[in-house]
Structure formats: C-alpha cells, structure tokens
N, C-alpha and C positions, 0 to 999 in steps of 0.2 A: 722543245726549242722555244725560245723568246725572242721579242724584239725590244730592244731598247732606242725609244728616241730621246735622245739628248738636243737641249734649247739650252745654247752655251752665250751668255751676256755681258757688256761690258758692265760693271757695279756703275750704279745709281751716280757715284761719286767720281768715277772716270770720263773724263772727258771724252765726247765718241764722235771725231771730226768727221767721219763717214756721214754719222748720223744726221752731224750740222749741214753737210753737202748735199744730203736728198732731201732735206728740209727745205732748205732753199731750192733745192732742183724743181720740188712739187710748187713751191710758190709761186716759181717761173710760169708751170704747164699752167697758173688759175684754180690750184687746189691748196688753196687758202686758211682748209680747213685743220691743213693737219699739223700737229702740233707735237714737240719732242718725237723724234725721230731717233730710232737707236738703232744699230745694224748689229747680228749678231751671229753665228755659226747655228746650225743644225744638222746635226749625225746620228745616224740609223745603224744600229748595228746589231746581227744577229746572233743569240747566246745559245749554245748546249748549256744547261744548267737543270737543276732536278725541280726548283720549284723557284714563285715570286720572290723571295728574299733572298736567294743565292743571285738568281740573276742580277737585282737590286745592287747588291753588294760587288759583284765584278762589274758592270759600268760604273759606278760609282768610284772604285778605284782604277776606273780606266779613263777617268774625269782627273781625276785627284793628279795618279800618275803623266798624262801625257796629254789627253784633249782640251783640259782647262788651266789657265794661267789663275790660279787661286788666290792670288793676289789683289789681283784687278777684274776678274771673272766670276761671275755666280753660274750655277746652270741648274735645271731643270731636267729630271729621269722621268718618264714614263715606260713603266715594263708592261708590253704584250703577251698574250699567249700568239706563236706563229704558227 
C-alpha cells in the first residue's frame, strides 16, 4: 500500500485572484512580509500497487485524467510506503 500526496497549482502564468486576495488579506492583518500568494489544491490518496513506480504512474494519471486542469495546472507526486 502507498500514499500519494499530490500539490496541485495554478502555472506560474495563470492568474490566481485567490492568491491576490490573501495577499492583500495578509497586508491588512500587518504581515507585510509576504509576497506572491498562490492557492492551490492538496490530495492524499491511498494506492494498492506492487512497487514506487506503479503507484507513481496511477496518480499521475489520476492527475492527467480528473485531479488536474493541465492546461492551467502543474502538480507535484510524492509516493509513500503506507
């Protein structure tokens, strides 16, 4: 059994009004410091798979197919042993 975390993001090139809104929400609170703000998705999902590069390969096209807009989206795999 694995875990896969996926860190799903808007590309660099996508505008991420989310992002611009807790930008500004932090500068409101006096945290002045922080700077480009991007919001993104985070999923956990647990695989029967026989080894790292199987599991690898079914979230990845469980990104491709349904979790990520590949368009406008990049994401991030990390596979656990669970």
């Amino acid at each position: 059994m694995y875990k896969a975390k996926i860190n799903i993001t808007l590309r660099k090139s996508i505008l991420d009004p989310k992002g611009k809104a807790a930008r500004s929400a932090l500068h409101n609170l006096g945290l002045d410091e922080a700077r480009d703000v991007r919001i993104g998705k985070f999923v956990e999902m647990d695989i029967e798979a026989a080894n790292d590069d199987e599991a690898y390969k079914l979230a990845d096209e469980a990104c491709s197919k349904l979790l990520a807009n590949e368009v406008m989206e990049d994401y991030r795999i990390l596979i656990e042993k669970a």
